[in-house]
C-alpha positions, 0 to 999 in steps of 0.5 A: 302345392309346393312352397315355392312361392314365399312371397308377395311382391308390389312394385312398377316402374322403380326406375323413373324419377321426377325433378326433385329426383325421387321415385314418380311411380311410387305414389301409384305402386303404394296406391295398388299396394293398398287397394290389393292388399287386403284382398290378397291377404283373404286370398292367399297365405304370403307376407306381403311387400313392395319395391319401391324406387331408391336410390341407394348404392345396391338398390335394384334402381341404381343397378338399371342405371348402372347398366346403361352407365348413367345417372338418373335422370328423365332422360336415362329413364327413357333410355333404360325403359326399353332397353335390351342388353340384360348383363348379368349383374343386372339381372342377377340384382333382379333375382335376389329382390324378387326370387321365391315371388310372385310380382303384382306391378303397376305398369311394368317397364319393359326392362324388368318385364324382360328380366323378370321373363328370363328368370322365370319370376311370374308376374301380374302386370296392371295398367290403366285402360285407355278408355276412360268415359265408362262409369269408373276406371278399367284396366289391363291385366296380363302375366308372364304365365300362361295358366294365369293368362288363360284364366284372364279370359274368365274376367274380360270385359265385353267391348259391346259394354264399352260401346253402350256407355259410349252412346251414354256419355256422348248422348249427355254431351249432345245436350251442351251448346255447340262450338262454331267449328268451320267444316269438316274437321278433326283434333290433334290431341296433345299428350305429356311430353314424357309420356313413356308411349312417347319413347322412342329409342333414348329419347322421346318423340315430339310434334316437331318429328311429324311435320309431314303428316301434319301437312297432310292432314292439315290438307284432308280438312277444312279445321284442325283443331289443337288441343294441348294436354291440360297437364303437359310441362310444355303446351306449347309443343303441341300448340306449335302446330298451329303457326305452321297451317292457316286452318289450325285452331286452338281449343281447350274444351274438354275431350268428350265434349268435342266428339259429341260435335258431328262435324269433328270427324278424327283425331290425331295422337302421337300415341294417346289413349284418346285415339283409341277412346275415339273409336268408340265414340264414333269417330275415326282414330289415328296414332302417328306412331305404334301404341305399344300396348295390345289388348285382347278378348282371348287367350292365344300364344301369338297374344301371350308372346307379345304381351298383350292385356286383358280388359278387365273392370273393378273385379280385381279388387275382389279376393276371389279374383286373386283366389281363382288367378294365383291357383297355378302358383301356390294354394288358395282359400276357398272362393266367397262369391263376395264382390264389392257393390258397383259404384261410380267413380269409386277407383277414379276418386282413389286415385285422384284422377279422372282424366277429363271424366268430371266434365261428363259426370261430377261437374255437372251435379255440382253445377246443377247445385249451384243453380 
């Protein structure tokens, strides 16, 4: 095996900002950082670094805005997230911070992937799955290289898994009293109103945009429920649908809970993961516009063109599964057979996140302790 590869390299998305104009994905390129780094560490014989946002003249983060001639800001993020028009200098700055390396991101940009694609620089791309009901958080993985993408397969994670925990979860929310839902019904779930599958071109999409299909919808039901997103800087972007359609109901219970009820049929997303979750938990699921991400069961070079991911569970905290993927990159230590012991929300706590989860799961003990 040659000594190409001289490193290792963590980063995502180094470009996005928050208000206080610091780096809002540093806290999840450090979280990854952490949880991997001993696992690589055991897997392979490379210093270890990271990338993180910065705002300093040279940094890659200010050659990206420079190439679209603004300054930070959300709104520039939006811009440069998908942009297209590689020039050289930004490239060449993509070259000099990850030449000789192999990147591990946290949600990439589709900018630097681009970059990364055209310079022949291997990564390992990671997201947080949308179905987010299962005993603990799963992800998606996917490479720019193809021996590693064809090794992904070895590690996907059945969807008839995903169904049987669906049955599980929606059996626990069948127990609870049942909402006065008039008819047959669906939900508009609202979603962050800078959510980066919410980008479209410069900027992001609104409620406003789908007036139409709102009416539409609004007249295929008896009830259309709004439900805003518990975290949006802006609910009322989302309750605003309900002053346009008489049938219009607001709600704020929680989203597994309200597909346990028969008479919720669909939901409705601009792009939100909880469209896709529906799907499994028996209901029909519609976005308003394209999910930009793609997932797949199978290596295919029709799959590994668009980029899609692969599902994957809490494997990828193992050493062995980095032993095994980055053979076509440099060499190894032999494999241990050693995994972590399966435990519930183990990721979600690390990550201090547990998107509604804790309706279904940690609430409940506790309020069953307080009885």
């Amino acid at each position: 095996m040659s000594n190409k590869y001289q490193k290792i390299i963590f980063t995502g998305d180094i470009f996005r900002s928050n208000h206080l104009g610091n780096g809002s994905q540093d806290i999840n390129i450090n979280w990854l950082y952490s949880a991997l780094k001993p696992c690589l560490k055991l897997a392979v014989n490379l210093p270890i670094e990271k990338l993180l946002f910065s705002t300093q003249d040279a940094s890659l983060t200010q050659s990206g805005y420079q190439a679209i001639e603004s300054e930070v800001s959300l709104l520039a993020w939006a811009k440069l997230f998908k942009y297209k028009q590689l020039d050289e200098t930004f490239l060449m700055n993509v070259w000099l911070s990850f030449k000789n390396s192999i990147v591990i991101a946290f949600e990439l940009p589709e900018i630097l992937r681009d970059a990364l694609d055209t310079l022949g620089i291997p990564f390992v791309d990671i997201i947080i799955h949308p179905v987010r009901f299962l005993d603990d958080i799963i992800f998606g993985v996917r490479s720019n290289n193809r021996e590693i993408s064809e090794l992904f397969t070895d590690y996907v994670l059945p969807e008839e898994s995903i169904l049987m925990q669906a049955g599980i979860v929606m059996a626990s929310m069948s127990r609870l009293n049942r909402l006065d839902i008039e008819g047959k019904a669906a939900l508009f779930a609202g979603q962050t109103t800078d959510d980066k599958v919410l980008i479209n071109r410069d900027k992001f999409y609104k409620v406003s945009d789908f007036c139409d299909r709102f009416a539409e919808i609004s007249a295929n039901y008896d009830t259309l429920l709004i439900k805003a997103h518990p975290y949006s800087l802006d609910p009322f972007e989302a309750i605003s649908i309900s002053r346009l359609f008489s049938n219009c109901q607001i709600i704020s219970e929680n989203f597994y809970y309200l597909m346990s009820h028969d008479n919720i049929e669909a939901v409705y997303s601009i792009s939100s993961s909880t469209s896709i979750e529906a799907k499994y938990l028996g209901k029909e699921g519609y976005h308003l516009i394209e999910y930009p991400f793609r997932f797949t069961e199978e290596y295919n070079e029709a799959e590994f063109k668009l980029g899609s991911f692969f599902t994957v569970d809490d494997v990828v905290f193992s050493a062995d599964f980095w032993r095994k993927i980055l053979v076509p990159l440099v060499t190894t230590s032999p494999a241990s057979n050693i995994r972590l012991p399966k435990k519930p929300n183990r990721i979600r706590t690390s990550l201090r996140s547990f998107w509604g989860f804790n309706f279904v799961d940690t609430d409940i003990i506790c309020d069953l302790y307080k009885k």
